[in-house]
C-alpha positions as CSV (number, residue, x, y, z in Angstrom):
1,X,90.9,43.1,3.9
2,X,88.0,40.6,4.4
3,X,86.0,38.7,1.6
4,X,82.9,40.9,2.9
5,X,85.0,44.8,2.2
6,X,86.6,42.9,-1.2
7,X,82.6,42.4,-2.6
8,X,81.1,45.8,-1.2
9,X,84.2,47.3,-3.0
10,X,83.7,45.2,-6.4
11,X,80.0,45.7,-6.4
12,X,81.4,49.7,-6.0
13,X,83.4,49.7,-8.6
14,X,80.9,47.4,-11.1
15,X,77.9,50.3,-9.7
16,X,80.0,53.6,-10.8
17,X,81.2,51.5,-14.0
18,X,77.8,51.3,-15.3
19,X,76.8,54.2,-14.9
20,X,77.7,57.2,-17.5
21,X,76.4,60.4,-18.4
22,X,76.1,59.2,-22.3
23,X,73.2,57.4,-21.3
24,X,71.4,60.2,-20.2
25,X,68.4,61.1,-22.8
26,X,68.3,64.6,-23.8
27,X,64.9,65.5,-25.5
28,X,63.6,68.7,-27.1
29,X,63.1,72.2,-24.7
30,X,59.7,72.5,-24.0
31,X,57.9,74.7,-25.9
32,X,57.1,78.8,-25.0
33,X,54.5,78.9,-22.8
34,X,51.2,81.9,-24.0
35,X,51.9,85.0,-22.0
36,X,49.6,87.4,-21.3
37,X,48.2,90.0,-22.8
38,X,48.2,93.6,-22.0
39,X,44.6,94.9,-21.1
40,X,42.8,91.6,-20.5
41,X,41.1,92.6,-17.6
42,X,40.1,96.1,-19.0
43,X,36.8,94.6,-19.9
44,X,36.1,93.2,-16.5
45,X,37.3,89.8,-17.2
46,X,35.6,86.5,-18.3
47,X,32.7,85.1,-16.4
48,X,32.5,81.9,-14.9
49,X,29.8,79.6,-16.9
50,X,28.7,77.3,-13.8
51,X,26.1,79.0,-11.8
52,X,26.3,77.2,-8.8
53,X,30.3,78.1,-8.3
54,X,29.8,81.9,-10.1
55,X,29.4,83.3,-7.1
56,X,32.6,82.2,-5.3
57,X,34.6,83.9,-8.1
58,X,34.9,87.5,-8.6
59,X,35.5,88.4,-12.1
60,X,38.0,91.0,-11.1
61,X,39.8,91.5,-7.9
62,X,43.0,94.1,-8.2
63,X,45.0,93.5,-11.0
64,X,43.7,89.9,-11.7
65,X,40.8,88.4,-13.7
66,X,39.5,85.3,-14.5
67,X,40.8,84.8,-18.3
68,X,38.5,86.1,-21.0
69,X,39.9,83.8,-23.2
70,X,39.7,81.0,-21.1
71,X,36.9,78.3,-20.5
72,X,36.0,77.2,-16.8
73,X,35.5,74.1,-16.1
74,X,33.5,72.5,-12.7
75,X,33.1,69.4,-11.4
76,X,31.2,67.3,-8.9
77,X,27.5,66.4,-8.2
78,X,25.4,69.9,-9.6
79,X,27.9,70.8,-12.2
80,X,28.0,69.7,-15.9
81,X,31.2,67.2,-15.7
82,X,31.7,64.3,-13.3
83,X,34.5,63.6,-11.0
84,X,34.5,60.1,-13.1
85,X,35.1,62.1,-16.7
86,X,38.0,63.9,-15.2
């Protein structure tokens, strides 16, 4: 065995020594996420606050709504927030 496969082979062994699975942090489970409600789109479903994007977004298509409960939120040069405040 050369000096070269002798260090690649110590530096091995040092590597996999190191590491260990104690180390490892383990931190809380995330928390339960909201699920939805039954019957939130039976009124229609919420309406999109921006005017100049309202149109793009139906307030119901199928099954689906926008949120009732939810707040929209738009972005850029004619709407309330700027790309700089995101």
């Amino acid at each position: 065995m050369t000096l070269r496969a002798a260090l690649i082979w110590a530096g091995i062994g040092l590597l996999s020594s190191s590491c260990s699975k104690k180390d490892e942090l383990k931190g809380d489970a995330p928390p339960p996420f909201a699920s939805s409600k039954p019957g939130a789109c039976s009124g229609g479903g919420g309406s999109v606050s921006d005017a100049a994007s309202a149109a793009y977004f139906p307030r119901q298509a199928g099954d689906y709504c926008i949120d009732p409960n939810g707040e929209t939120r738009s972005y850029g040069e004619s709407a309330k927030g700027t790309l700089e405040t995101v």
